[in-house]
N, C-alpha and C positions, 0 to 999 in steps of 0.2 A: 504494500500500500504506500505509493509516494504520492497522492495530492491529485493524480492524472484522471482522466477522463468522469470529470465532475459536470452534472448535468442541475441546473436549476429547478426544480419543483414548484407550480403555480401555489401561491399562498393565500390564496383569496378567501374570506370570509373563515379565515383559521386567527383569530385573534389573540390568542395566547399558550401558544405552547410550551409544557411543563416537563414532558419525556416523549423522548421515541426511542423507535429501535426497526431494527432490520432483518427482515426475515423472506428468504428469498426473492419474489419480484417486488413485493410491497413492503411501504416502509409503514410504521404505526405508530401513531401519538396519541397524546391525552392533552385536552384542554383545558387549561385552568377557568376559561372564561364560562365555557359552554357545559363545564362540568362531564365530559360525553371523552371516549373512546374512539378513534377515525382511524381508516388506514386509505394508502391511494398507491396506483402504480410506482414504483421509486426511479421512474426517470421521464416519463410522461405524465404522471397527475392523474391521469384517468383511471376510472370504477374507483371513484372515492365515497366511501361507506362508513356510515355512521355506526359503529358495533354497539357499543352502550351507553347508554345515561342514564347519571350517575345523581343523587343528592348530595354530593362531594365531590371534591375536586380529588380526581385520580392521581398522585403525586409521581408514581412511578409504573413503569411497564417494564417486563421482563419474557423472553420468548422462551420454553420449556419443549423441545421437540427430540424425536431419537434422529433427525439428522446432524441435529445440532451437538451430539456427543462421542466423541471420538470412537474409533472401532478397535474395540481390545477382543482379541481373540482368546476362549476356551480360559476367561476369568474364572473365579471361586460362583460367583455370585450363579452361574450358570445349572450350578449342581446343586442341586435341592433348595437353590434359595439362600448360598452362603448358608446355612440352617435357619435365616433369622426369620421370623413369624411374617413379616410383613416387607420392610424395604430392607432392601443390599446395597450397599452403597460402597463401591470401588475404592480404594485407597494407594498412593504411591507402595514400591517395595511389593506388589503382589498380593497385599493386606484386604484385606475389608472392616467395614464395620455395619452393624444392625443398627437402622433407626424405626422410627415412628411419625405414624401419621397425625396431624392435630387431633387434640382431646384423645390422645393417647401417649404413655408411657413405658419407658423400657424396665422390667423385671427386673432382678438382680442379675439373672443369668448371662445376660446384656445380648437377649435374643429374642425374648417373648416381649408384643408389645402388648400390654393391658388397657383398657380402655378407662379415664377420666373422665366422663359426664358430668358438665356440670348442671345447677339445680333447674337452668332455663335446657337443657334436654332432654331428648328420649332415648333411652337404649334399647337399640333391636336386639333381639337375641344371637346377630352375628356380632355384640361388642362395638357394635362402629354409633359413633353417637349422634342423631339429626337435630335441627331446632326441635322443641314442641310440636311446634305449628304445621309441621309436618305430618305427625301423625295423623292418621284417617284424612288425607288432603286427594286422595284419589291414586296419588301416584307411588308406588315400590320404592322408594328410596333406602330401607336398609336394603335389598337384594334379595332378603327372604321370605317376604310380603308382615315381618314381624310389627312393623307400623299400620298396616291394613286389615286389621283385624275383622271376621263376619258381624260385630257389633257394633262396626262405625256409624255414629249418626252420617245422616244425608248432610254433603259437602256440597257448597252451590257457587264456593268463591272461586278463584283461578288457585292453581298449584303455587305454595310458594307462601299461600296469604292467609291473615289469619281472621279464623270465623267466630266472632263475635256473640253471645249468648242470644242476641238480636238479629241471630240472622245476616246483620252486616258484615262487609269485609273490611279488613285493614291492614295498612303495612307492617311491616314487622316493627318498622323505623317508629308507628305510632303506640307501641305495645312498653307503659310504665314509662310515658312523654309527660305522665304528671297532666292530660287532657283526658276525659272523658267522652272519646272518639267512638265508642262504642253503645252509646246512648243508655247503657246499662252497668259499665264502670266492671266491664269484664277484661278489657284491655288495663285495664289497672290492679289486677290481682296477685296475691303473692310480689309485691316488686321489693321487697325486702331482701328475697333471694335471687329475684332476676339479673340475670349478667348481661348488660348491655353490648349492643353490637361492637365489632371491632371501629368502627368510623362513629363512636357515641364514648362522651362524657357521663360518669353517675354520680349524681348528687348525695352526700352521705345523709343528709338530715330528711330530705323529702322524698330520697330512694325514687328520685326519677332518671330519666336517662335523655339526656340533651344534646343535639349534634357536637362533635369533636370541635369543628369552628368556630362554635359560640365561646369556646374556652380562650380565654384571655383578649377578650375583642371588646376590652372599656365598658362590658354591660353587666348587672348584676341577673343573669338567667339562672342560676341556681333558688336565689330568694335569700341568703347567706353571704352571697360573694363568694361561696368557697369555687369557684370557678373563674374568679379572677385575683387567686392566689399563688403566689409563688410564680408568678409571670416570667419570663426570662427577658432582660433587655436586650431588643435585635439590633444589631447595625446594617446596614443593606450596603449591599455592594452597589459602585458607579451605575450599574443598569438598573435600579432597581428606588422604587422612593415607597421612604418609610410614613408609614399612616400615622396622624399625630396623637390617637389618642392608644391604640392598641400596641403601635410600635410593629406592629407586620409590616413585613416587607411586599410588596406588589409591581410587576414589570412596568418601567416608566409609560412601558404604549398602552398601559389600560388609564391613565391619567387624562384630565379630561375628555375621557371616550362617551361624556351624558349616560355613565352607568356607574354609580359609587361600587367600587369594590372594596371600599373602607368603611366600617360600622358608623365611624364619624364619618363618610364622605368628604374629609378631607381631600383626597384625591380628586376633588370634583369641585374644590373653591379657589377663588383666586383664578380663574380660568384666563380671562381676558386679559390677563399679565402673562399666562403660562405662553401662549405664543405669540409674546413679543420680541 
């Protein structure tokens, strides 16, 4: 790779990009602005595809393929599994080692992986552990129908979402938000024990669960403040201007763009000096 045969990418209506990466013909990024997922041809632009969106800004992408992994011939890992229960995982010197899957744990033996559930899961009886909300939601997600039991009430929501005492559906994202979304305050139960999503903040005193970005963004959404405690002070690099009240850093091109990406909208005052 010396610098040679660089080809431009149209960049139209991609207004903040956060990561990419490259994976055969297409290249893939995340949007900080759009919150959303995209990939497009990596030297013409075209079949540009919106993969997902997101209620957070996707900070990083990473490509996981068997192309993308070197070719070791007649490894350990190829015979019975290196022994370990679950993953084999290659090591320099001819080595292995046994890991685990999330919401599981390695044994002593440092071969068996055990399954951790925590209180917001289900354990199938193959050990692998799903949300709740899961259970009886129509679709096999342990593998062994052990979530689909003959006694499931009638599911009426989409796969994924959670059904409400009321018949309503909701996100996961609204389950112990401290909001009575569910018209019957069933999306609020047990949230003592509930483990909030990986992209959510939990509130100790009111045992709710409030997006990750609300955490240190100059507002008091806990009720406490305890989520705008222990703040870290940011310095931003040259390309990047700091928000005056939360101290986040934000790309200067989202700066007067008519959309506050700063809880204070700092970013959005003083405008008619900003391009003089």
């Amino acid at each position: 790779m010396d610098g040679s045969h660089r080809h431009k990418v149209p960049n139209q209506d991609i207004p903040g990009v956060i990561a990419l990466t490259l994976f055969e013909d297409y290249i893939y990024w995340t949007d900080g602005k759009t919150k959303s997922l995209s990939r497009a041809h990596k030297t013409s632009g075209a079949d540009k595809l919106s993969l997902i969106n997101s209620w957070h800004a996707i900070t990083d992408i990473q490509v996981y393929h068997s192309y993308r992994q070197p070719d070791v011939s007649k490894h350990i890992c190829m015979i019975n599994n290196g022994g370990c229960s679950h993953l084999c995982l290659l090591a320099p010197g001819k080595t292995h080692t046994c890991a685990c899957p999330t919401n599981f744990y390695l044994a002593a033996d440092n071969k068996t992986c055990l399954s951790n559930c925590t209180a917001s899961q289900f354990r199938c009886k193959t050990d692998k552990c799903i949300p709740f909300w899961w259970k009886c939601d129509t679709v096999d997600d342990c593998g062994d129908g052990s979530d689909e039991p003959d006694d499931c009430p009638e599911f009426k929501c989409q796969p994924g979402r959670f059904q409400c005492g009321t018949g309503l559906c909701a996100l996961p994202a609204f389950i112990c938000d401290g909001e009575n979304d569910c018209g019957d305050n069933s999306d609020e139960l047990n949230c003592d024990t509930h483990v909030c999503l990986s992209g959510q903040f939990k509130c100790t005193k009111n045992q709710k669960c409030i997006p990750v970005n609300l955490r240190c963004n100059g507002q008091d959404d806990c009720g406490d403040e305890e989520d705008e405690r222990d703040c870290p002070e940011n310095s931003c690099s040259p390309d990047y201007f700091q928000c005056k009240t939360t101290k986040h850093c934000i790309s200067k091109l989202w700066v007067c763009d008519e959309d506050p990406d700063c809880a204070d909208a700092s970013d959005e005052a003083n405008c008619e000096l900003y391009f003089l």
